[in-house]
TIRO-2110 file (N, C-alpha, C; in Angstrom, 1 decimal):
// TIRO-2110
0.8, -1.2, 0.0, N, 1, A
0.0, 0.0, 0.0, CA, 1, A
0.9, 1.2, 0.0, C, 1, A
0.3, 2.1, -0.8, N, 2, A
1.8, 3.2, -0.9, CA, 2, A
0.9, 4.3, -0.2, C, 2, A
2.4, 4.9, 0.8, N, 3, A
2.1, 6.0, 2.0, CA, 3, A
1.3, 7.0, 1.8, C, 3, A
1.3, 7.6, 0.1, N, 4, A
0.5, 8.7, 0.0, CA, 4, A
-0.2, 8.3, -1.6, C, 4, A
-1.3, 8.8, -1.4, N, 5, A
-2.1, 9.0, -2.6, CA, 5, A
-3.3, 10.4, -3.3, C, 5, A
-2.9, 10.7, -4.5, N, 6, A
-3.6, 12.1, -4.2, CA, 6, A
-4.2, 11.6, -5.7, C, 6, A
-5.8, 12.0, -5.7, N, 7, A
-6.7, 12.1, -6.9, CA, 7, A
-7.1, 13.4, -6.9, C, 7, A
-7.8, 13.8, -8.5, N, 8, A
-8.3, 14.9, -8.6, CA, 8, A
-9.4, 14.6, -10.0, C, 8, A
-10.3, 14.8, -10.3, N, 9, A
-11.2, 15.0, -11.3, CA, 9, A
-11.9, 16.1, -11.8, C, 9, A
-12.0, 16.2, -13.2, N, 10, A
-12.9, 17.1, -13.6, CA, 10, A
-13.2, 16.7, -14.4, C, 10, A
-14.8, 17.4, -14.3, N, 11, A
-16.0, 16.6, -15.8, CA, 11, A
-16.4, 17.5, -16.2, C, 11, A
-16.7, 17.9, -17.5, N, 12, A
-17.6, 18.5, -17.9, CA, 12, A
-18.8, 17.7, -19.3, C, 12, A
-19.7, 18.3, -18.8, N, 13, A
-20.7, 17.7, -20.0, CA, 13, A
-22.2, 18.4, -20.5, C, 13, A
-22.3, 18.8, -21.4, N, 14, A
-23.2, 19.4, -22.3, CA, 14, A
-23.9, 18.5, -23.3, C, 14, A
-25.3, 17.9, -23.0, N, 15, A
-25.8, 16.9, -24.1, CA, 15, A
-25.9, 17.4, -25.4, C, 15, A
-25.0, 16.1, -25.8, N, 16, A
-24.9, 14.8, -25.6, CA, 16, A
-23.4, 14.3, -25.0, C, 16, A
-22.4, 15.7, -25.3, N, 17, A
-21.3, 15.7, -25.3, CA, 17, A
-20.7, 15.0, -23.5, C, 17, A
-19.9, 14.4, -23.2, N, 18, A
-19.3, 14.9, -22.1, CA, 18, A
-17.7, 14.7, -21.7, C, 18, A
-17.1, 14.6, -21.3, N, 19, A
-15.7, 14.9, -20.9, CA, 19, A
-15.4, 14.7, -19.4, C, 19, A
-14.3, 13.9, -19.6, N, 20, A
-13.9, 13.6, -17.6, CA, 20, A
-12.1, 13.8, -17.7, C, 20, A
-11.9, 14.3, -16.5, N, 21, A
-10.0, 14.5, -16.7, CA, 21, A
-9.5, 13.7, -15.4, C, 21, A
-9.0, 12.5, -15.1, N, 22, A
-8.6, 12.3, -14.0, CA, 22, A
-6.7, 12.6, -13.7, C, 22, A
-6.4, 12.7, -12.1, N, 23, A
-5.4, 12.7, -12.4, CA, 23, A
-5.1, 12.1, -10.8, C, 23, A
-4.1, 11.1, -11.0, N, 24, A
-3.7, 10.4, -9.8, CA, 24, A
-2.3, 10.1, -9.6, C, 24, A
-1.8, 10.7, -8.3, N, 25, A
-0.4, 9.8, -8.1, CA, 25, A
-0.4, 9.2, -6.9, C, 25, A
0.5, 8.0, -6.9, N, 26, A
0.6, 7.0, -5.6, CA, 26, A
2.3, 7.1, -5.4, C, 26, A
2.2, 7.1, -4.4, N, 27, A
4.1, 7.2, -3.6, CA, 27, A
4.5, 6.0, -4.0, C, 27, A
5.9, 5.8, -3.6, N, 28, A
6.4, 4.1, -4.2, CA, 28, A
5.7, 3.4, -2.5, C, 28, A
5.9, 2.2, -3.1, N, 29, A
5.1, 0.8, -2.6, CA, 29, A
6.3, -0.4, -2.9, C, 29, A
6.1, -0.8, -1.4, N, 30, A
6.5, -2.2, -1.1, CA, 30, A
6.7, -2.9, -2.1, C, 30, A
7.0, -3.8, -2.4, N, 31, A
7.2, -5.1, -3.4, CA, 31, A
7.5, -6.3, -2.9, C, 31, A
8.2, -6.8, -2.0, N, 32, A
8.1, -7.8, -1.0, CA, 32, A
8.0, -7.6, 0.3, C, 32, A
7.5, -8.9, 1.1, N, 33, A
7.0, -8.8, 2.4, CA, 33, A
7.9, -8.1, 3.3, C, 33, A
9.6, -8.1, 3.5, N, 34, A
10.1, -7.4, 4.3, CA, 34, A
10.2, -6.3, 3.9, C, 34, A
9.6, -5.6, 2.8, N, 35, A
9.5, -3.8, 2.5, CA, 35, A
11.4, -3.9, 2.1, C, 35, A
11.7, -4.6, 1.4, N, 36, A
13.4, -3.9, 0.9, CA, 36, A
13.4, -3.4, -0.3, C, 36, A
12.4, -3.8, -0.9, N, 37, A
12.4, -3.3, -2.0, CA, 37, A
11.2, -2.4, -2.6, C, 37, A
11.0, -1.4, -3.6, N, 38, A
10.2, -0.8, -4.0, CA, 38, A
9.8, -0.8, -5.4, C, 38, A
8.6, 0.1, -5.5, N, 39, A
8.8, 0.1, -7.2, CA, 39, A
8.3, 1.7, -7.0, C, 39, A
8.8, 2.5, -7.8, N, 40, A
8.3, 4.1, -7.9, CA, 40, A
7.7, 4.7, -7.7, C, 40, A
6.9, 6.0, -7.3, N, 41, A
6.1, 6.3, -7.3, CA, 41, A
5.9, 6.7, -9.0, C, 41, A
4.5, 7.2, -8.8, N, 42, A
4.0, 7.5, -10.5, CA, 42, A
2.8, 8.3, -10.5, C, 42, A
2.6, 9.4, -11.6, N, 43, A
1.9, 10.1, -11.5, CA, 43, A
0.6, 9.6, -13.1, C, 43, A
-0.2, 9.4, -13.2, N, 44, A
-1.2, 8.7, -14.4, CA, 44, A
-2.2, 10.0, -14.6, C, 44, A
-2.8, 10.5, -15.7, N, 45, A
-3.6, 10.8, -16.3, CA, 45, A
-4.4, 10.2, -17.1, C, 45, A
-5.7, 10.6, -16.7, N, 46, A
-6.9, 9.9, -17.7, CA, 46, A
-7.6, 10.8, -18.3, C, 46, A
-7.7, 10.6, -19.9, N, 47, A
-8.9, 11.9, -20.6, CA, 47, A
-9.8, 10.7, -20.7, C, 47, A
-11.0, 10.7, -20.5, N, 48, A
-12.6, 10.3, -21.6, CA, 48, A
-12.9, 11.4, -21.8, C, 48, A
-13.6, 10.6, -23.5, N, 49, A
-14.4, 12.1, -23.8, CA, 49, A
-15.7, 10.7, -24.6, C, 49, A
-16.8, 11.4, -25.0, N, 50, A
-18.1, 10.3, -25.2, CA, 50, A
-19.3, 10.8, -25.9, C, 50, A
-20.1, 10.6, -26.3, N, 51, A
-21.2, 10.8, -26.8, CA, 51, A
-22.8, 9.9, -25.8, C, 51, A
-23.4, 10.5, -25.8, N, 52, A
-24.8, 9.9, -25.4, CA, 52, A
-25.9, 10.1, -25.8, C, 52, A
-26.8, 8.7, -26.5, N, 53, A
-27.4, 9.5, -27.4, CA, 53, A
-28.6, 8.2, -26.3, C, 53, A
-29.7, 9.1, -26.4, N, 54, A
-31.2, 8.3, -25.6, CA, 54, A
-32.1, 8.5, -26.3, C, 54, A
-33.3, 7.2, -26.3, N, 55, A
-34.8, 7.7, -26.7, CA, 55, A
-35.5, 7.1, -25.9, C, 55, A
-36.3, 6.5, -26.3, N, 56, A
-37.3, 5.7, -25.3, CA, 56, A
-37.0, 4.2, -24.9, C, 56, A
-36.7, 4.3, -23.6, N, 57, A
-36.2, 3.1, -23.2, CA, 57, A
-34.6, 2.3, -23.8, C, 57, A
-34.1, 3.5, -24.1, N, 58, A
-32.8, 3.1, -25.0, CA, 58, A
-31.8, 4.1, -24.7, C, 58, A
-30.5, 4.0, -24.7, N, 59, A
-29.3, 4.4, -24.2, CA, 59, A
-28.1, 4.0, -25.0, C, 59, A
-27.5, 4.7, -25.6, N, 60, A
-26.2, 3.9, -26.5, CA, 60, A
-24.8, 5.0, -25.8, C, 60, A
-24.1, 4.6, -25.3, N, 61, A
-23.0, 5.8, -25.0, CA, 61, A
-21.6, 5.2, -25.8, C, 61, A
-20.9, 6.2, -26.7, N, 62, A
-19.6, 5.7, -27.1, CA, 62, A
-18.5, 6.7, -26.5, C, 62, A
-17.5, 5.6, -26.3, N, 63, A
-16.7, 6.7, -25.2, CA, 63, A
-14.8, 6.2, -25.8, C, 63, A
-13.8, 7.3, -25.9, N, 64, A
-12.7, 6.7, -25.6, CA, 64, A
-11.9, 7.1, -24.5, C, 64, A
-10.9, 6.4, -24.2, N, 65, A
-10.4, 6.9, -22.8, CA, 65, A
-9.0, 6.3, -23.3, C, 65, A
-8.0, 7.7, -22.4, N, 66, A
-6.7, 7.2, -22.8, CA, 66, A
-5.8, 7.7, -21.5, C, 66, A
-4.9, 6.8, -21.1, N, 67, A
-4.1, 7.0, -20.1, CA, 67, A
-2.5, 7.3, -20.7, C, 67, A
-1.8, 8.0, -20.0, N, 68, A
-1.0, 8.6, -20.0, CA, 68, A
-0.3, 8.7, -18.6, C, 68, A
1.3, 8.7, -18.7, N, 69, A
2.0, 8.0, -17.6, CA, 69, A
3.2, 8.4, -17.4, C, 69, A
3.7, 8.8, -15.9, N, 70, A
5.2, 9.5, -15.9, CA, 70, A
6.5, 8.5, -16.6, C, 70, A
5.9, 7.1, -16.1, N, 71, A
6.6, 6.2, -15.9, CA, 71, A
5.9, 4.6, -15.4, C, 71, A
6.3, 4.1, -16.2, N, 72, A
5.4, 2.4, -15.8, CA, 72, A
5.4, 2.2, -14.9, C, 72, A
3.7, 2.2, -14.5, N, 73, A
3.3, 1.3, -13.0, CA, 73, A
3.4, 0.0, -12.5, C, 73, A
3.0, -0.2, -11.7, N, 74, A
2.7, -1.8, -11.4, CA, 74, A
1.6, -2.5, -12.4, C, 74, A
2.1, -3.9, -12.5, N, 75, A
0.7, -4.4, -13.7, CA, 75, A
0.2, -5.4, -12.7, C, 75, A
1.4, -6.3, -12.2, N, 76, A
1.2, -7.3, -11.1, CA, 76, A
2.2, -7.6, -10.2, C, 76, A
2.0, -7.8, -8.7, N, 77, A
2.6, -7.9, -7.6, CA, 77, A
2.9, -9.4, -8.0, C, 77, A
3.6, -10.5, -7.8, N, 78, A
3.7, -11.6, -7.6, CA, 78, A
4.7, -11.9, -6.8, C, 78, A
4.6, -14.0, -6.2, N, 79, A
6.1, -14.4, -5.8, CA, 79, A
7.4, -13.6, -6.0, C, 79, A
8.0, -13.7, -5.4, N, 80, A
9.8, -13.9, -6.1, CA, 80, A
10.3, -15.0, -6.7, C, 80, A
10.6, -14.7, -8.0, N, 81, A
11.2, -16.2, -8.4, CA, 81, A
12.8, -16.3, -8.0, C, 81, A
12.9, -17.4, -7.5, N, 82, A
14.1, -17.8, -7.4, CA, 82, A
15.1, -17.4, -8.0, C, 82, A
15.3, -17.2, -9.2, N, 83, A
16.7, -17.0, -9.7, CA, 83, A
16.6, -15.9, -10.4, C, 83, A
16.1, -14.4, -10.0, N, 84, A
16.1, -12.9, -9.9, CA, 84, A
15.0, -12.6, -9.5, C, 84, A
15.7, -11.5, -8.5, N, 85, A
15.0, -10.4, -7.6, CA, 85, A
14.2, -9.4, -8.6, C, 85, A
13.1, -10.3, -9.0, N, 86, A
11.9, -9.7, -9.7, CA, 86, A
10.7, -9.6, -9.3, C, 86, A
10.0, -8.6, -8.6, N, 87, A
8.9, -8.4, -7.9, CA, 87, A
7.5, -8.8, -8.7, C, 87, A
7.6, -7.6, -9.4, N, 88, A
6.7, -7.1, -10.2, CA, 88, A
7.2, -7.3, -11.5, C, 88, A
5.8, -6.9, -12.5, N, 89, A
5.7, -6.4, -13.6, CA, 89, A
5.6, -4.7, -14.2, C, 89, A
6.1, -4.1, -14.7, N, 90, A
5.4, -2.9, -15.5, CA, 90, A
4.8, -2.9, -16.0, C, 90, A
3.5, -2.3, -16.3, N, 91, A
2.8, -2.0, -17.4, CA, 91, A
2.9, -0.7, -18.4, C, 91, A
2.2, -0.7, -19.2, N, 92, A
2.7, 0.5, -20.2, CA, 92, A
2.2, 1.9, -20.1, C, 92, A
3.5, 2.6, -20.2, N, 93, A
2.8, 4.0, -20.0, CA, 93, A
1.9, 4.9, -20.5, C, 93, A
1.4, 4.0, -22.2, N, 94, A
0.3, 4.4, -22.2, CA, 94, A
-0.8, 3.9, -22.9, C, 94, A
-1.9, 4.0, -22.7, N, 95, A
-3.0, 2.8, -23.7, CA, 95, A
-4.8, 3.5, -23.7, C, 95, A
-4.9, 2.8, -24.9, N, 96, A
-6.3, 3.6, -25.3, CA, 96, A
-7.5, 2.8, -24.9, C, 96, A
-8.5, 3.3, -25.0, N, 97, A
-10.0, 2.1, -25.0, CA, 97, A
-11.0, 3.2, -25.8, C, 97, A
-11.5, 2.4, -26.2, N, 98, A
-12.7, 2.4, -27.3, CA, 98, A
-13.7, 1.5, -27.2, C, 98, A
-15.1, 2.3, -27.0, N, 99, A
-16.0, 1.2, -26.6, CA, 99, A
-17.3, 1.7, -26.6, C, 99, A
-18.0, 1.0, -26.6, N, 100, A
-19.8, 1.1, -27.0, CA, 100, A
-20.6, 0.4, -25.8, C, 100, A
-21.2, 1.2, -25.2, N, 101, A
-21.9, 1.0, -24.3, CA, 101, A
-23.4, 1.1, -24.2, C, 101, A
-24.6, -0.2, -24.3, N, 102, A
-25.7, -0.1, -24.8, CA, 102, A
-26.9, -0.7, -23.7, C, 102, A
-27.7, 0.1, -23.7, N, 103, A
-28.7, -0.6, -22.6, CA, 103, A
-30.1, -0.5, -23.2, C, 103, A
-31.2, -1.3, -22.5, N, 104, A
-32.8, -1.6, -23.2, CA, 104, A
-33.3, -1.6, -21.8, C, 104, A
-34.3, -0.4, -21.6, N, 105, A
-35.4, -1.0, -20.8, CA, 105, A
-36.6, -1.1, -21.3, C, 105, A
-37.5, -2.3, -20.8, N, 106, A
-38.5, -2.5, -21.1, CA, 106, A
-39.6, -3.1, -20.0, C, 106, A
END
């Protein structure tokens, strides 16, 4: 669990348009049980931006979201293997999503 963590958000949205800005950093963090080791702290940015379109009983939102990154996070904690002092994994500092999101009431 890393010592400090600081979020911030802003949204803005005018139908159908909307827009969200996140921004998050976490202090470096443990990596094995005796705490000797670490992995970075890191600072991440998120933009979505999206459309929403409704009628009756219907809802379709399409949205992309992209992250952006000081420097590679954590992807996964695991064991230590035996033959290198390898905690973790990084993941990438940066990646997109694209996606359609659709709902029915009736």
């Amino acid at each position: 669990m890393p010592k400090s963590v600081l979020y911030g958000e802003l949204r803005y949205r005018t139908e159908p348009f909307y827009a969200q800005l996140e921004a998050l950093y976490k202090s470096r963090v443990a990596v094995n049980d005796p705490n000797s080791e670490f992995a970075d702290a890191y600072t991440t940015l998120n933009l979505m931006a999206g459309v929403i379109q409704q009628g009756r009983g219907w809802r379709i939102t399409e949205f992309r979201a992209h992250r952006q990154s000081d420097r590679p996070q954590l992807c996964g904690l695991g064991d230590r293997q035996r033959d290198e002092q390898r905690f973790y994994e990084p993941s990438p500092r940066r990646n997109m999503t694209i996606g359609i999101q659709a709902s029915l009431q009736f």
